[in-house]
ChimeraX commands (.cxc) that place a marker at each C-alpha (Angstrom):
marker #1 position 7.32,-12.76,-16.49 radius 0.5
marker #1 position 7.04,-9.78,-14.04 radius 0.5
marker #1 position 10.83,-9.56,-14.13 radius 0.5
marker #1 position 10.95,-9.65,-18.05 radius 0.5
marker #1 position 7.90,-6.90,-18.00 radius 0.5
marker #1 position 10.06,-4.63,-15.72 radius 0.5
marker #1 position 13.43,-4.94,-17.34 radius 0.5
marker #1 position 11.39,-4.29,-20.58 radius 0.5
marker #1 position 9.89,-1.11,-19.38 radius 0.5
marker #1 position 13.01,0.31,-18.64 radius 0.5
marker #1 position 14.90,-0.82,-21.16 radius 0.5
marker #1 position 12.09,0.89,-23.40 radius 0.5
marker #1 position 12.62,3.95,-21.77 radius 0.5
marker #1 position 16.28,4.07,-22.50 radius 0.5
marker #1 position 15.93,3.37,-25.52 radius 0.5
marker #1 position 13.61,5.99,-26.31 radius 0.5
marker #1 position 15.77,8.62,-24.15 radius 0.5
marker #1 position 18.65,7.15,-26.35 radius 0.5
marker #1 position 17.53,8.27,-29.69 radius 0.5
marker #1 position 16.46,11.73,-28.61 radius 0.5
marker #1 position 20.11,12.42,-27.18 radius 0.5
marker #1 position 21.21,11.23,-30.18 radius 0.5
marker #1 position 19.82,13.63,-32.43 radius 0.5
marker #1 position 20.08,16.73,-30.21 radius 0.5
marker #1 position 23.59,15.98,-30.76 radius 0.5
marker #1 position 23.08,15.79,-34.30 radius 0.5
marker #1 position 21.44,18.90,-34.41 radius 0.5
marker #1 position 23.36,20.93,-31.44 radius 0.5
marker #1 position 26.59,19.40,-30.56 radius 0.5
marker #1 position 30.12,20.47,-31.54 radius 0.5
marker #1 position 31.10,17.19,-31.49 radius 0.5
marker #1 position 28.15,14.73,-31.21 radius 0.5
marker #1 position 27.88,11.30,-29.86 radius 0.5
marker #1 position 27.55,7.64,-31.85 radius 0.5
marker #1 position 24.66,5.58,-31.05 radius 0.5
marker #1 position 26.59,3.31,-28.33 radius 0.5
marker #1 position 27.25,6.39,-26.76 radius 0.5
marker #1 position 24.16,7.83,-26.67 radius 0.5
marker #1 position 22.95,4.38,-25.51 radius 0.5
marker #1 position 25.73,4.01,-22.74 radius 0.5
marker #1 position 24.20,7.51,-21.19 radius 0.5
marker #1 position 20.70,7.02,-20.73 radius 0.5
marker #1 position 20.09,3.07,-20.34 radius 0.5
marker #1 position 22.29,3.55,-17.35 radius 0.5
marker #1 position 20.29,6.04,-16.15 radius 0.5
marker #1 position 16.92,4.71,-16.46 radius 0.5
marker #1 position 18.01,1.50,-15.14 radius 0.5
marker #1 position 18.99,2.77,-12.18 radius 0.5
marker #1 position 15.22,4.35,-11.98 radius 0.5
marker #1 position 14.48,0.80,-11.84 radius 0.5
marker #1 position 15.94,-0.36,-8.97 radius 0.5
marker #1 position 14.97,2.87,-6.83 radius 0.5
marker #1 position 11.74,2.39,-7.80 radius 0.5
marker #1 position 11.41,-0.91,-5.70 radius 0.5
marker #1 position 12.68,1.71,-3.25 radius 0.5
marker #1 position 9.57,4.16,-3.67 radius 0.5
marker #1 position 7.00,1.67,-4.07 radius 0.5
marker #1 position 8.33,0.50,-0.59 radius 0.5
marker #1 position 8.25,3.91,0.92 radius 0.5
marker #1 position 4.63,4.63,-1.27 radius 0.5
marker #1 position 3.47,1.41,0.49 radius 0.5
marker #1 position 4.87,2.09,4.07 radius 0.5
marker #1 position 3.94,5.48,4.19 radius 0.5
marker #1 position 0.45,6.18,1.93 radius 0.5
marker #1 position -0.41,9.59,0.91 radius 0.5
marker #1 position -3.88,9.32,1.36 radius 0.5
marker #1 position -6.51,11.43,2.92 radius 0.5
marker #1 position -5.78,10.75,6.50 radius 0.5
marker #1 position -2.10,10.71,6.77 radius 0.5
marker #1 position -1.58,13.23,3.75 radius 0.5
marker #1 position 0.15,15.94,6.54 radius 0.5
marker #1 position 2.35,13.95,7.98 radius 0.5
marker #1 position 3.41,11.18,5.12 radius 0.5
marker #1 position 3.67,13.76,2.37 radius 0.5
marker #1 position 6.79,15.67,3.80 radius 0.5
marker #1 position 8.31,12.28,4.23 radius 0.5
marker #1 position 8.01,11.72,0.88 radius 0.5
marker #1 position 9.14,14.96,-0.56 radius 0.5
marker #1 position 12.66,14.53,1.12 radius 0.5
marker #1 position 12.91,10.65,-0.13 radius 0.5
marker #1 position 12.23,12.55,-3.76 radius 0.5
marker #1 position 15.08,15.20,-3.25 radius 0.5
marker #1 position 17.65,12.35,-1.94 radius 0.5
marker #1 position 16.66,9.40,-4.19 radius 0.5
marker #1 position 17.07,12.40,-7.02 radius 0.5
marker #1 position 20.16,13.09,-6.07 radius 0.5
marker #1 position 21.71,9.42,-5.17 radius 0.5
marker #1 position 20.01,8.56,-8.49 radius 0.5
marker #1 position 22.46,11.28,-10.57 radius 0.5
marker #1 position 25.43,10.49,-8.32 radius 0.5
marker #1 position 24.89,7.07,-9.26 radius 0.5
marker #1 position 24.38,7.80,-13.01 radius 0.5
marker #1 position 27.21,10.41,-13.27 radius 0.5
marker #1 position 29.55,7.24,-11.60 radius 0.5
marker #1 position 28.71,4.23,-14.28 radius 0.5
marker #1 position 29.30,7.06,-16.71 radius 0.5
marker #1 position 32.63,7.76,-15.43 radius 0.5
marker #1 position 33.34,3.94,-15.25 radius 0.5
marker #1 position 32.06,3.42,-18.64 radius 0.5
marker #1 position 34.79,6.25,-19.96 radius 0.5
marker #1 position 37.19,4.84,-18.12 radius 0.5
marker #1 position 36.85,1.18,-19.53 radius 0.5
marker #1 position 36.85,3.09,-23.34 radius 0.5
marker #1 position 40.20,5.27,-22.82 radius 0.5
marker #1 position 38.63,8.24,-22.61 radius 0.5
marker #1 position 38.37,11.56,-20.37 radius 0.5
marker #1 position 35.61,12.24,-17.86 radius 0.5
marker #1 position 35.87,15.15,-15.70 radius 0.5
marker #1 position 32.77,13.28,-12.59 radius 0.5
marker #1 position 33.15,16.56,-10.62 radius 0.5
marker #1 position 32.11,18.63,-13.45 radius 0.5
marker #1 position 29.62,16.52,-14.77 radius 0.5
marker #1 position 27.94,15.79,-11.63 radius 0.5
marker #1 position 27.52,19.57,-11.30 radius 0.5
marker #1 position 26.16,19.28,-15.03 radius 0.5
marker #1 position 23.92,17.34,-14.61 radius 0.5
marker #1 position 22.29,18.28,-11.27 radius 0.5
marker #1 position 21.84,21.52,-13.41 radius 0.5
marker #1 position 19.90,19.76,-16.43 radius 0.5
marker #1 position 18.00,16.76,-14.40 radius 0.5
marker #1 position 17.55,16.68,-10.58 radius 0.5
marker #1 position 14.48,18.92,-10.97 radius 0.5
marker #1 position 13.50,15.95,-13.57 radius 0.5
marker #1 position 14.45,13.35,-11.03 radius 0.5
marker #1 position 12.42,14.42,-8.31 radius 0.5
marker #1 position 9.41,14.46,-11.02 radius 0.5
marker #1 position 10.11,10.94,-11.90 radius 0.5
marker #1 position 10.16,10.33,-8.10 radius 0.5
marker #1 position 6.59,11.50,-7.59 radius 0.5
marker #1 position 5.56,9.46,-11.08 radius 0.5
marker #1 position 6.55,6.38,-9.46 radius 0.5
marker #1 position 4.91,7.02,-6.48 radius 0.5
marker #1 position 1.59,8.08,-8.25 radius 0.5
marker #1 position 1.61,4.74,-10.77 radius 0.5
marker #1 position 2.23,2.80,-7.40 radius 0.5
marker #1 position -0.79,4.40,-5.49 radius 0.5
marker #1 position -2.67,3.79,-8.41 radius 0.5
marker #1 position -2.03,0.40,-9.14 radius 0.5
marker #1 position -2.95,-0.30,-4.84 radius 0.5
marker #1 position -6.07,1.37,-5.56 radius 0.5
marker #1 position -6.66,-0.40,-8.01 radius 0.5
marker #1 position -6.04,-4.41,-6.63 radius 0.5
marker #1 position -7.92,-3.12,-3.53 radius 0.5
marker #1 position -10.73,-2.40,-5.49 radius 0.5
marker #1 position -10.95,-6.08,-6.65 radius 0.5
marker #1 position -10.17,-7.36,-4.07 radius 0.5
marker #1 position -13.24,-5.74,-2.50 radius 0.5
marker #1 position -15.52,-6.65,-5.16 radius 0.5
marker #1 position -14.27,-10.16,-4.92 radius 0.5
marker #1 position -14.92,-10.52,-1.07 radius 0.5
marker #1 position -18.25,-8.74,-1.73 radius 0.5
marker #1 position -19.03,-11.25,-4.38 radius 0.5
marker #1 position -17.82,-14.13,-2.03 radius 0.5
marker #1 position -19.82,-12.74,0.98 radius 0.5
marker #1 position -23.33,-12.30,-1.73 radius 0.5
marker #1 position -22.65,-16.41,-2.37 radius 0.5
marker #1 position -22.78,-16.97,1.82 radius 0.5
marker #1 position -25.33,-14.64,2.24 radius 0.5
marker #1 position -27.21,-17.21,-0.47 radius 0.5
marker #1 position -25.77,-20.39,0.78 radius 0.5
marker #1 position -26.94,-20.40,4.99 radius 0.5
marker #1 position -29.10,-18.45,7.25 radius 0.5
marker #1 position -28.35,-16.16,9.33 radius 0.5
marker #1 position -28.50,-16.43,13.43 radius 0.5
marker #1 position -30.35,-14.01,15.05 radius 0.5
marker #1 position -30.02,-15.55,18.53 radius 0.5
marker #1 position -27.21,-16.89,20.79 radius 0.5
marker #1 position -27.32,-19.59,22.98 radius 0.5
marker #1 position -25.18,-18.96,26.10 radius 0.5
marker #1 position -24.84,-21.02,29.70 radius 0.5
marker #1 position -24.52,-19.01,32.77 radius 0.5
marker #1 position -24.96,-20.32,36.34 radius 0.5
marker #1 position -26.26,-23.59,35.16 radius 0.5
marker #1 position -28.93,-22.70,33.20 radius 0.5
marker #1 position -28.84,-21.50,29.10 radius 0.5
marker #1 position -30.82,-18.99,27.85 radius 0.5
marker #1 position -30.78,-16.86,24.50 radius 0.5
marker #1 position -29.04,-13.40,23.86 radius 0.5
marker #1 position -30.04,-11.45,20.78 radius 0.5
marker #1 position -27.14,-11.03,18.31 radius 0.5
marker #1 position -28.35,-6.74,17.74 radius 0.5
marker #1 position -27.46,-6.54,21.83 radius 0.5
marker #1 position -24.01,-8.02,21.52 radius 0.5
marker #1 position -21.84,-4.88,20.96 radius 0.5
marker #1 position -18.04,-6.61,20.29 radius 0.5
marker #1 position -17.21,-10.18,20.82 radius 0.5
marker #1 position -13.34,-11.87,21.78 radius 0.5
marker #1 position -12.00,-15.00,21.15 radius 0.5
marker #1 position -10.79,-16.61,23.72 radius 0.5
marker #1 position -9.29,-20.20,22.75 radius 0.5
marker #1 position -12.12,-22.70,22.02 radius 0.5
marker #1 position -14.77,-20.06,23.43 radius 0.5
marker #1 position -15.80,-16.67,22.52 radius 0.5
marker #1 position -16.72,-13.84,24.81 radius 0.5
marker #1 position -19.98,-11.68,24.06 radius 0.5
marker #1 position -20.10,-8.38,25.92 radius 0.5
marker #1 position -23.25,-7.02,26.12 radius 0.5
marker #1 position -23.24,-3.13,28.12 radius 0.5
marker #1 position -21.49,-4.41,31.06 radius 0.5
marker #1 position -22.58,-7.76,31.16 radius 0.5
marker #1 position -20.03,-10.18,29.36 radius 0.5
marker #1 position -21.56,-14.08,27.75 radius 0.5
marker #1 position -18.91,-16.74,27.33 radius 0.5
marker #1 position -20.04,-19.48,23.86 radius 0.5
marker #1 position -18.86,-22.65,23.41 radius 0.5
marker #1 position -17.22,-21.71,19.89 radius 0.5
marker #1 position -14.67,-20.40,17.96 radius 0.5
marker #1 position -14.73,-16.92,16.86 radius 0.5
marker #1 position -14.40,-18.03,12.99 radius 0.5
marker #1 position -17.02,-20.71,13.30 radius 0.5
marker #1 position -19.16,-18.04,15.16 radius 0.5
marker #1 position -18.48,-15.48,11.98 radius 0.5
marker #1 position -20.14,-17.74,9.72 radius 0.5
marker #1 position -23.36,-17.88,11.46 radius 0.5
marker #1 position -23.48,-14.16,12.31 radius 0.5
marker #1 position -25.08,-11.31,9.62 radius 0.5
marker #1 position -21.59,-9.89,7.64 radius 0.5
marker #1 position -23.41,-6.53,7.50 radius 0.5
marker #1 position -23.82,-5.94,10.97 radius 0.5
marker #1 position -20.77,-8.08,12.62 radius 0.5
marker #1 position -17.40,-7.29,11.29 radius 0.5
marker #1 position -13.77,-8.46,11.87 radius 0.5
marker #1 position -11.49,-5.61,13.02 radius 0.5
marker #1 position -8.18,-8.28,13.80 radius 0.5
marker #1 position -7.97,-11.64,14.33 radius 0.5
marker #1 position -9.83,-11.88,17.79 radius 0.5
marker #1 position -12.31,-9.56,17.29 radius 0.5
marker #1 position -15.21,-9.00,15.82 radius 0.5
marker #1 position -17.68,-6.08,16.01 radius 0.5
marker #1 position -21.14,-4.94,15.36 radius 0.5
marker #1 position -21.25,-2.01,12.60 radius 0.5
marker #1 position -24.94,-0.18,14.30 radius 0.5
marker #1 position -22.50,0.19,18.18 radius 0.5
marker #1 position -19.90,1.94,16.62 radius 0.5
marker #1 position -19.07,5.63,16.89 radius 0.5
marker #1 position -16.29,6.38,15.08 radius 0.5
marker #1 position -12.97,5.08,13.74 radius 0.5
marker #1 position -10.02,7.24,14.71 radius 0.5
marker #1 position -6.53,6.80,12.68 radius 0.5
marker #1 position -3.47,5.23,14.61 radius 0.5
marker #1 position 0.15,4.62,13.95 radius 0.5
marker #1 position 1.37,1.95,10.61 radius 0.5
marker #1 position -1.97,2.49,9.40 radius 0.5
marker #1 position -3.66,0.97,12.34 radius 0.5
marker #1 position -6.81,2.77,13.80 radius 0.5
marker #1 position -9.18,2.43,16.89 radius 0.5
marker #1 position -12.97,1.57,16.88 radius 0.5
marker #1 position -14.76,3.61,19.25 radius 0.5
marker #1 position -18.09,2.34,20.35 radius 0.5
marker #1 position -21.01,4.15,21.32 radius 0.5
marker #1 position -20.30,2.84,24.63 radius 0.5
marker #1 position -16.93,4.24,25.12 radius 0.5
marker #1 position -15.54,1.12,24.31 radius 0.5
marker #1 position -11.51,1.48,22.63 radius 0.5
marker #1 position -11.30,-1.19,20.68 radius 0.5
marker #1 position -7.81,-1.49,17.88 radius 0.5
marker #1 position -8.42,-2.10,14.62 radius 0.5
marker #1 position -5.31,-3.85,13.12 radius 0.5
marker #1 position -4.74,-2.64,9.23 radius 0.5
marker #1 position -5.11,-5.65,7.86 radius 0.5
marker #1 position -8.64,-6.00,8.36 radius 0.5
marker #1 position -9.20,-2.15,7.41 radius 0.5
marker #1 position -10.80,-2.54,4.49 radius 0.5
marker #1 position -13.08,-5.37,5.85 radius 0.5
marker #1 position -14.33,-2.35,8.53 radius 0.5
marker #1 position -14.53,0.48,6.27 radius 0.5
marker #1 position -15.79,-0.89,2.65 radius 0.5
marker #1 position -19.17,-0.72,1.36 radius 0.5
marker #1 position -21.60,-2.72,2.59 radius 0.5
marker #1 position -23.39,-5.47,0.48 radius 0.5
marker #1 position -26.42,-3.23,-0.82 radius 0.5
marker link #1:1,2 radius 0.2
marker link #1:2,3 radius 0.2
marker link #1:3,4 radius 0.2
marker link #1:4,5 radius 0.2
marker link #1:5,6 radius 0.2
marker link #1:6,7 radius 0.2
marker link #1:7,8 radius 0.2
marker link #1:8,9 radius 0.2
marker link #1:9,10 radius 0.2
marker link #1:10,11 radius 0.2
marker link #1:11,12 radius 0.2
marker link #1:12,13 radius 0.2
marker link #1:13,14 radius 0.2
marker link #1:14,15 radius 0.2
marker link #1:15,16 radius 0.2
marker link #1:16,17 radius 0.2
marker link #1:17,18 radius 0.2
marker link #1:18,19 radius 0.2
marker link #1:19,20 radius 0.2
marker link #1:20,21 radius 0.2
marker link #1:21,22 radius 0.2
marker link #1:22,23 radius 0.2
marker link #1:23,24 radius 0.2
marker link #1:24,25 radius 0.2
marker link #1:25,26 radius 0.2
marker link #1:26,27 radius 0.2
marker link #1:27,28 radius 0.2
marker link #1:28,29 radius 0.2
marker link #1:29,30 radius 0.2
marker link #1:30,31 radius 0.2
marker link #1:31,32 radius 0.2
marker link #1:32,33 radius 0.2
marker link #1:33,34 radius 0.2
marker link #1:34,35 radius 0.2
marker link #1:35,36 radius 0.2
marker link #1:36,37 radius 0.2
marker link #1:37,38 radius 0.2
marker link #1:38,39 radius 0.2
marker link #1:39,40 radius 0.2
marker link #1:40,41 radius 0.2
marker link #1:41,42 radius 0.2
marker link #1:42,43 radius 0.2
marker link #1:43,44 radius 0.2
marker link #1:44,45 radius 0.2
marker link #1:45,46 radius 0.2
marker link #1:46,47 radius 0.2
marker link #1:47,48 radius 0.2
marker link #1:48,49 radius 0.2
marker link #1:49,50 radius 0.2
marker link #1:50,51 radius 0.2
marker link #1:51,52 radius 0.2
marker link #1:52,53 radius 0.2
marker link #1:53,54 radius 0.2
marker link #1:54,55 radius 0.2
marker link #1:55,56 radius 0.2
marker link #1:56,57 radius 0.2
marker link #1:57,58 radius 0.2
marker link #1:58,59 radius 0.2
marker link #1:59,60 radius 0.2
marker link #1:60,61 radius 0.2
marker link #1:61,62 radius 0.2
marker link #1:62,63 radius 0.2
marker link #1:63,64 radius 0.2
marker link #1:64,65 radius 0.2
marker link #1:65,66 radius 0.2
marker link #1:66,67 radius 0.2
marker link #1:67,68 radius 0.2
marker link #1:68,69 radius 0.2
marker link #1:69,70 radius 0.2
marker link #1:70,71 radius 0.2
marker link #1:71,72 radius 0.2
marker link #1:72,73 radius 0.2
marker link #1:73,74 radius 0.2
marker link #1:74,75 radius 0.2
marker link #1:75,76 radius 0.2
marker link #1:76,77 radius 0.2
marker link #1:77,78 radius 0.2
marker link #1:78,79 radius 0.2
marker link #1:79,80 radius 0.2
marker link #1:80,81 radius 0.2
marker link #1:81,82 radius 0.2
marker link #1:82,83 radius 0.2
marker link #1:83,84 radius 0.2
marker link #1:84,85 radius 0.2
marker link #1:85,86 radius 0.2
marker link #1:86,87 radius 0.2
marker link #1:87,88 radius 0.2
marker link #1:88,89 radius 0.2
marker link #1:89,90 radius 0.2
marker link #1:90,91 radius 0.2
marker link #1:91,92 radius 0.2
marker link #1:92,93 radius 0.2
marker link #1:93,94 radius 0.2
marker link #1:94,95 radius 0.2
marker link #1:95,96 radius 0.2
marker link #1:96,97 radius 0.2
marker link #1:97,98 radius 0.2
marker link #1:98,99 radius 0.2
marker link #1:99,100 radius 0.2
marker link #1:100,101 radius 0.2
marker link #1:101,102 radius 0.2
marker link #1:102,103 radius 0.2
marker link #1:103,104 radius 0.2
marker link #1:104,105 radius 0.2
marker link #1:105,106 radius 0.2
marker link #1:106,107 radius 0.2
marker link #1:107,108 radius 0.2
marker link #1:108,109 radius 0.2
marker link #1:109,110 radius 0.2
marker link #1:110,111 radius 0.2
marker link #1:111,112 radius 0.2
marker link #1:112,113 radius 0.2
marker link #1:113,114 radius 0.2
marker link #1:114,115 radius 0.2
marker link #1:115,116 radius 0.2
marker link #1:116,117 radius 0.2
marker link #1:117,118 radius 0.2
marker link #1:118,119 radius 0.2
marker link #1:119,120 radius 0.2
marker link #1:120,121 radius 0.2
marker link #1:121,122 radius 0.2
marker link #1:122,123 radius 0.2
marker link #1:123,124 radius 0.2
marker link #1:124,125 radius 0.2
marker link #1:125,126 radius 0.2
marker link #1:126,127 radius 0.2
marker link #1:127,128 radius 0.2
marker link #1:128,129 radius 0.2
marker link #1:129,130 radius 0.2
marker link #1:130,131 radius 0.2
marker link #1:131,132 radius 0.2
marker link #1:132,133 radius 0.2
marker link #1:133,134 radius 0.2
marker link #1:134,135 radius 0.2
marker link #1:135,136 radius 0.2
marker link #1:136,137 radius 0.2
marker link #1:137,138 radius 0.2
marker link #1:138,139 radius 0.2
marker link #1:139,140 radius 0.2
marker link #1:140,141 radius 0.2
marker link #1:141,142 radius 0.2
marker link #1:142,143 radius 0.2
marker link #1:143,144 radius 0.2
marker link #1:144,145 radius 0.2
marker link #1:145,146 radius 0.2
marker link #1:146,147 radius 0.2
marker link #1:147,148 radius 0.2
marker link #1:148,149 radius 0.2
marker link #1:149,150 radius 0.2
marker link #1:150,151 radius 0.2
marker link #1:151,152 radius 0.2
marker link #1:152,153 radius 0.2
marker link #1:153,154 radius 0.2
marker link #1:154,155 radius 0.2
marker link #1:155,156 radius 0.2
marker link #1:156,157 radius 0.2
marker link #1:157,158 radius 0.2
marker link #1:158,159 radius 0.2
marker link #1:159,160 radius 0.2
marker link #1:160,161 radius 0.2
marker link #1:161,162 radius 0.2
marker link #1:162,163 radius 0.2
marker link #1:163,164 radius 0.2
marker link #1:164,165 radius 0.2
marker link #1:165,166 radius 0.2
marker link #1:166,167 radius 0.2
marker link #1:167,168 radius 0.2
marker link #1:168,169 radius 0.2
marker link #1:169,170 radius 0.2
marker link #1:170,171 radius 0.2
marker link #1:171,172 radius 0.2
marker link #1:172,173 radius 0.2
marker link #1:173,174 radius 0.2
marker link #1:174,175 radius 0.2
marker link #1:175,176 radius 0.2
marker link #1:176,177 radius 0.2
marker link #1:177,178 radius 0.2
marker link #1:178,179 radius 0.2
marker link #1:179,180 radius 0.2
marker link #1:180,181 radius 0.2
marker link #1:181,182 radius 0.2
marker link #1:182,183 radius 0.2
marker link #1:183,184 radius 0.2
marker link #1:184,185 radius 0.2
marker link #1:185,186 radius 0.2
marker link #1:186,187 radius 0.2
marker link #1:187,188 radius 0.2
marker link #1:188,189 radius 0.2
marker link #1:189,190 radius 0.2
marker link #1:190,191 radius 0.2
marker link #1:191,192 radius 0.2
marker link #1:192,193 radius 0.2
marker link #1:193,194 radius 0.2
marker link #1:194,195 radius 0.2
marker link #1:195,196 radius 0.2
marker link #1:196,197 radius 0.2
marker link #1:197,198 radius 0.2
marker link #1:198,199 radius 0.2
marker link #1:199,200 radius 0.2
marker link #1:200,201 radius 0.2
marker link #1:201,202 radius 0.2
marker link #1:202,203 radius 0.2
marker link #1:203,204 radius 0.2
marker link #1:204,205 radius 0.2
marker link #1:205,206 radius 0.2
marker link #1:206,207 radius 0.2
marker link #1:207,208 radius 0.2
marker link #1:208,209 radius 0.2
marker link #1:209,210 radius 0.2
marker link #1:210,211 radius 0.2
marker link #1:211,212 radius 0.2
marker link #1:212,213 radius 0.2
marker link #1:213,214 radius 0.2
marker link #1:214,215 radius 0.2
marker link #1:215,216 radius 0.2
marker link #1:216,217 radius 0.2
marker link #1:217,218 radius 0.2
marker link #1:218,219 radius 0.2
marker link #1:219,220 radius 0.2
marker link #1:220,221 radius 0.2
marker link #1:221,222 radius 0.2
marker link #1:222,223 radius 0.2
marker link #1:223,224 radius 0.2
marker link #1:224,225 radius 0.2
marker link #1:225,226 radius 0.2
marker link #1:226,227 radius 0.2
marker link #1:227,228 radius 0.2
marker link #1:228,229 radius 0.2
marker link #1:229,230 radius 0.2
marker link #1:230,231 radius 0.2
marker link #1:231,232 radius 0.2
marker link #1:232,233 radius 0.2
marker link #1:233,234 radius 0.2
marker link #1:234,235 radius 0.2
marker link #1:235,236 radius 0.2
marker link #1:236,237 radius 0.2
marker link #1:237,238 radius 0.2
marker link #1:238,239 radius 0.2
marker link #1:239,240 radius 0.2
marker link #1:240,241 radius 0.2
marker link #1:241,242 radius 0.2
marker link #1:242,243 radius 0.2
marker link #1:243,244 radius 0.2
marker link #1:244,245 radius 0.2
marker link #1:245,246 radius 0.2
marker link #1:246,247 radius 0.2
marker link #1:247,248 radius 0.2
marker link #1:248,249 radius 0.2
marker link #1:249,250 radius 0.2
marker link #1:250,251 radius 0.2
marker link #1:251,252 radius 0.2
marker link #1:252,253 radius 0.2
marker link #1:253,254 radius 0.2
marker link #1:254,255 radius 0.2
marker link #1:255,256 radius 0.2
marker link #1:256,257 radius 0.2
marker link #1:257,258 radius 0.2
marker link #1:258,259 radius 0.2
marker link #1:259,260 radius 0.2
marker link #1:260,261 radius 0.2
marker link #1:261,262 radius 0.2
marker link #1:262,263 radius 0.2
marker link #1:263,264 radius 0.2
marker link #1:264,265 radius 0.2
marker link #1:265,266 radius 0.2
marker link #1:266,267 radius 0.2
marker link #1:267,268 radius 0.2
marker link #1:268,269 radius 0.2
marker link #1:269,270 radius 0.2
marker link #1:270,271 radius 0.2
view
């Protein structure tokens, strides 16, 4: 269905690129083109917008223009738009010429690729930034259900069990409770989990996931998949490389912050 949709779109495009060639030829040519002609020149075209545009929303996706890595990610961008502009017409000039070829007639590609960089690369690296834009906007957009999903799924837990306040721990042969607002960043470590408390580091008989379940979601957070965190010790969250970032706690404490679980860090608490 996704396939059909896409093919569609383009094809829609064409189309409607189609019948306005068509008539400016009516109106301004010498010697104007048929329909199939008109047709053969911008379905082409747009089709091959298509399959760059699997290109872009890789490149959109790899390397986000957003608020943090606008400096650096947007002059990437702005030479993918010049080359995929101009591969895009060099492309489009050559089915063209293959297309003229299979009919019997002339096509001068040298000339017409100098044509047509003229009339459309400007366009080109427009539709470039288009695509990027609709792609950023549809991420936005499934991120922002996806968060109101989890925070809909973490309002049913928050309804379903209690929350631990306290920890039981062993330490020298005897067990004793640590309070869950002291524990600054916890580990997993196989079938245990490490609690590190200022300097002073707990080891619990648990898993980390089991322990997540028991713990308050707006105070202890998952940062990757062997960590978790408490929100009221941290001190900032500096950007990394890939989209990764590091959690700095009030402590000093450099902890990474893998970008999967980015949005688990950094979206809104449950009010």
């Amino acid at each position: 269905m996704r396939r059909l949709t896409w093919f569609g779109f383009w094809t829609l495009l064409g189309l409607v690129s189609g019948v306005q060639l068509f008539f400016a030829d009516q109106r301004l040519a010498l010697h104007p083109n048929a329909w199939w002609q008109a047709l053969a020149t911008t379905l082409p075209a747009w089709y091959l917008w298509g399959l760059l545009s699997l290109v872009v929303a890789w490149l959109g996706r790899r390397f986000r223009v957003d608020r943090v890595n606008f400096g650096r990610h947007f002059f990437i961008h702005l030479g993918a738009s010049l080359d995929l502009a101009l591969l895009q017409l060099v492309a489009a000039v050559g089915v063209q010429d293959l297309v003229h070829a299979a009919a019997g007639q002339p096509y001068v590609f040298a000339q017409k690729l100098v044509d047509n960089f003229t009339l459309f690369y400007h366009w080109n690296v427009l539709i470039y930034w288009t695509i990027l834009a609709v792609v950023h906007a549809r991420d936005y957009h499934r991120d922002l259900e996806e968060r109101r999903a989890a925070l809909a799924e973490l309002e049913r837990r928050l309804a379903a069990r209690p929350v631990t306040e306290r920890l039981l721990v062993e330490a020298d042969g005897r067990s004793f409770f640590v309070r869950a607002s002291e524990v600054e960043w916890m580990e997993a470590a196989k079938n245990y989990v490490r609690l590190h408390v200022g300097d002073t580091t707990h080891v619990l008989r648990s898993t980390l996931g089991a322990l997540e379940e028991r713990l308050d979601p707006e105070r202890f957070r998952r940062i990757s998949r062997s960590t978790l965190v408490n929100l009221d010790r941290v001190r900032e969250v500096q950007p990394w490389f890939h989209g990764d970032a590091v959690v700095i706690l009030e402590s000093g404490t450099r902890l990474p912050l893998s970008r999967r679980y980015r949005a688990n860090l950094l979206g809104a608490p449950v009010s």
